[in-house]
TIDO-212986 format. One record per residue (C-alpha): x, y negated, z. Coordinates in pm, whole numbers, padded with zeros to 5 digits, always signed. Example, Ala and Ser with C-alpha at 12.3 -4.5 7.8 and 13.67 -1.06 7.14 Angstrom:
+01230+00450+00780
+01367+00106+00714
END
This chain:
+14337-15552+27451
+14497-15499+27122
+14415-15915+27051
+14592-15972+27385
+14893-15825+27328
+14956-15971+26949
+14909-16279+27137
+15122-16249+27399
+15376-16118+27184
+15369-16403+26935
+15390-16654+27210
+15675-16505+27363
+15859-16445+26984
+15786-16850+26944
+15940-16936+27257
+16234-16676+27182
+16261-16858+26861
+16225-17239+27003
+16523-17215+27302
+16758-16947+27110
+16874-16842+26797
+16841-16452+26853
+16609-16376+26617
+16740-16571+26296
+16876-16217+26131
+16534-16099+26200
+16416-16414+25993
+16659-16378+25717
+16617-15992+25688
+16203-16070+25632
+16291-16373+25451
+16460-16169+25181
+16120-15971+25177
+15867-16210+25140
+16014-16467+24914
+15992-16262+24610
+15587-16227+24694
+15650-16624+24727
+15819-16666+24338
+15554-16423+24194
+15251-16608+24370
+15379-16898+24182
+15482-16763+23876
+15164-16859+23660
+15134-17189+23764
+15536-17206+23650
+15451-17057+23368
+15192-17248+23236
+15345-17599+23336
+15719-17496+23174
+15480-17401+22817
+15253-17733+22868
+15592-17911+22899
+15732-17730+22615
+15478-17784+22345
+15424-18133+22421
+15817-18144+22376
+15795-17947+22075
+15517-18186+21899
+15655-18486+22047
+16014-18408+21856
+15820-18309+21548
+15637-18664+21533
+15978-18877+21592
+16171-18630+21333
+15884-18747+21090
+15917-19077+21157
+16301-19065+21137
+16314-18914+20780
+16098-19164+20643
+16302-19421+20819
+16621-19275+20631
+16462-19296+20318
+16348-19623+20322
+16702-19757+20468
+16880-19503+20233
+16704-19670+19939
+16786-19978+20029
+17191-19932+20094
+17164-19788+19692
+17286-20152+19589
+17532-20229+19736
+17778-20089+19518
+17638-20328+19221
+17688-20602+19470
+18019-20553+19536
+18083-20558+19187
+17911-20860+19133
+18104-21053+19404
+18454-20915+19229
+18318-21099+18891
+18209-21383+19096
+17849-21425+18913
+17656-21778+18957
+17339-21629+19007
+17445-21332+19215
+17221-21478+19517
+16901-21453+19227
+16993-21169+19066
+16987-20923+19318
+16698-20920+19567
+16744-20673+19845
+16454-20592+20117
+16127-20481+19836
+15819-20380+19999
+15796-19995+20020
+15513-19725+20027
+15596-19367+20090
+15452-19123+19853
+15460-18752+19849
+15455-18531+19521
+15161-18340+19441
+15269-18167+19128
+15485-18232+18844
+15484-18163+18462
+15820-18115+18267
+15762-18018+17911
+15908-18156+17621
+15704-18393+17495
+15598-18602+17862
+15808-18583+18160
+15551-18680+18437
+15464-18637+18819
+15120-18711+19042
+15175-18841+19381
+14926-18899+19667
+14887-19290+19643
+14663-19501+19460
+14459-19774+19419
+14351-19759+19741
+14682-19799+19878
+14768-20123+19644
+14932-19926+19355
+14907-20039+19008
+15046-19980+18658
+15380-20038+18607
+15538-20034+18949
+15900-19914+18984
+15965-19556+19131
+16249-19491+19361
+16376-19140+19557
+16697-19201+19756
+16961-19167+19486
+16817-19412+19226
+16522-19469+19006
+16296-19215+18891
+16029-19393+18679
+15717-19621+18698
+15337-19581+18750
+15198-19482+18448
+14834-19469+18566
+14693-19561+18899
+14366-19367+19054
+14197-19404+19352
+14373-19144+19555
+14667-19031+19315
+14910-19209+19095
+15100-19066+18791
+15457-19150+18746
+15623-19141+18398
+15982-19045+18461
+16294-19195+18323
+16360-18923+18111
+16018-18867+17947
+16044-18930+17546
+15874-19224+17598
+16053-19382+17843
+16310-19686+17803
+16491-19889+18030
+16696-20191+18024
+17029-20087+18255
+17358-20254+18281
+17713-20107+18302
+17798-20184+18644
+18141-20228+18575
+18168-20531+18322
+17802-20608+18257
+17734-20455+17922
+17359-20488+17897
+17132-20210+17692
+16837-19991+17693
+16860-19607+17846
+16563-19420+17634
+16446-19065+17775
+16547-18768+17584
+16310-18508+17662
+16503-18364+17881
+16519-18360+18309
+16867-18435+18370
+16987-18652+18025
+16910-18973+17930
+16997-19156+17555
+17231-19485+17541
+17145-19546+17152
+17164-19900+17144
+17562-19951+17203
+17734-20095+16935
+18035-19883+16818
+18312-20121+17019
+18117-20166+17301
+18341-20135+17643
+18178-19810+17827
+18370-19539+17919
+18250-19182+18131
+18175-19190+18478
+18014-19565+18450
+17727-19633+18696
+17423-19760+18464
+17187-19959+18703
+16850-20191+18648
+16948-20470+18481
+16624-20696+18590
+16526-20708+18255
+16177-20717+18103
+16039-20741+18499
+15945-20375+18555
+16215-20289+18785
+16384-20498+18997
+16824-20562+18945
+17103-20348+19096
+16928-20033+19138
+17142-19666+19010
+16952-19537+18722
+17234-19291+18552
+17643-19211+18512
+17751-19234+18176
+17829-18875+18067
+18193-18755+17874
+18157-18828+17465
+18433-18796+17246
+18599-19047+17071
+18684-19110+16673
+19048-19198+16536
+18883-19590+16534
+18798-19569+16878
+18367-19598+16726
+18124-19457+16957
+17931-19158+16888
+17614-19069+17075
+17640-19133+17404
+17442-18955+17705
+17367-19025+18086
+17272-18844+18360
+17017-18979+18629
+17121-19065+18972
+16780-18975+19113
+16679-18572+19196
+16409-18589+18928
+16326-18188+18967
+16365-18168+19348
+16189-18480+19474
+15930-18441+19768
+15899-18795+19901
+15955-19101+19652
+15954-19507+19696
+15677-19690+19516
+15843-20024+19527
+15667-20401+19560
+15860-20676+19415
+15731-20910+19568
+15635-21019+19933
+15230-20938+19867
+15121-20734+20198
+15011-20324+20071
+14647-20340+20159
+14589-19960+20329
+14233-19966+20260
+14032-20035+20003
+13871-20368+20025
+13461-20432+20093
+13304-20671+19882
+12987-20811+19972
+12707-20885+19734
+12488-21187+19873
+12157-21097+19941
+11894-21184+19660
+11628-21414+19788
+11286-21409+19618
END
């Protein structure tokens, strides 16, 4: 009996519903009761798709952030020389074209530690010889050049800095030309200029860069800005002191730089042995 009536009642409050619109405050008064049971039956499936989304958002934006600082770097790096060739252009140089080479091949390398004491100035990175590296290759960060590769393992590389004691390079004075040797001093932020001759035409604030010289690093790259020295009564030069473009105590990533167009293998090679036959 009970059944019967439910049923008859239901039928008659759909055919209420169907050919008037009588009961629609009944509708919205239970609406506003059973669509918070609605909201919270869905909640957890909410849930867990807005935290899905959110962590692959969150790892997806940590990837391309990675991707776009090593992208600055590398095109940071390379926009370092365009100050020397501007000044080249202004003394209209015959072998401009030759003497400055932009677009070197680049590997990324992170610092693993780094020793500063007076007598070696030197830090390991986490390329080697597996990754192509070798003795002698220049050492960029994005300001200007830190050093070269002063030993080459499988899995880390050591990098003598510009300022270790033992340490020369041949730099220019962007400004006119003048061509010497910057020799480390020993200490983190100072380099030595004692090769100048006591007329020679450098004054403070002049950009030293790589002078291409002796085939180490390649031309037009910041190395150091001449620092203030004072000047005798006959205008002679005293000693004279730079200080390096490149963050050499607050590096984390640096440039190992190719100088020429050779591929960086990013494994290391198999050699096969021919089979011995008896």
């Amino acid at each position: 009996m009970r059944l019967l009536i439910a049923i008859i009642a239901a039928v008659a409050l759909l055919i209420t519903e169907y050919r008037s619109e009588r009961l629609m405050p009944v509708r919205a008064t239970l609406s506003m009761l059973t669509d918070p049971l609605k909201y919270l039956v869905d909640l957890p499936i909410s849930l867990f798709e807005n935290v899905s989304t959110i962590l692959t958002s969150y790892n997806t934006l940590k990837t391309e952030n990675t991707e776009l600082r090593q992208e600055k770097l590398i095109n940071k790096t390379q926009l370092l020389k365009f100050e020397a060739l501007e000044k080249e252009n202004i003394r209209l140089r015959a072998l401009l074209e030759n003497s400055f080479k932009l677009g070197e091949q680049v590997l990324i390398a992170e610092l693993l530690s780094i020793n500063l004491a007076p007598y070696e100035h030197i830090m390991v990175v986490n390329k080697g010889t597996r990754f192509g590296v070798h003795q002698q290759q220049p050492v960029l960060d994005s300001n200007g050049v830190v050093g070269q590769v002063f030993r080459a393992l499988p899995f880390t590389s050591e990098i003598m800095l510009i300022t270790d004691p033992n340490h020369a390079i041949p730099v220019q004075v962007n400004r006119n030309g003048l061509l010497t040797i910057a020799v480390g001093s020993g200490i983190s932020n100072q380099l030595n200029l004692p090769y100048l001759p006591n007329n020679a035409d450098i004054q403070a604030g002049d950009l030293l860069i790589t002078s291409g010289l002796g085939g180490t690093f390649p031309a037009g790259y910041p190395v150091a800005v001449v620092d203030d020295f004072p000047q005798t009564s006959n205008k002679s030069i005293t000693h004279i002191t730079a200080t390096p473009k490149a963050m050499l105590d607050r590096n984390r990533e640096l440039l190992i730089v190719w100088t020429n167009n050779t591929p960086i293998p990013l494994t290391t090679p198999i050699i096969k042995t021919p089979a011995s036959h008896e």
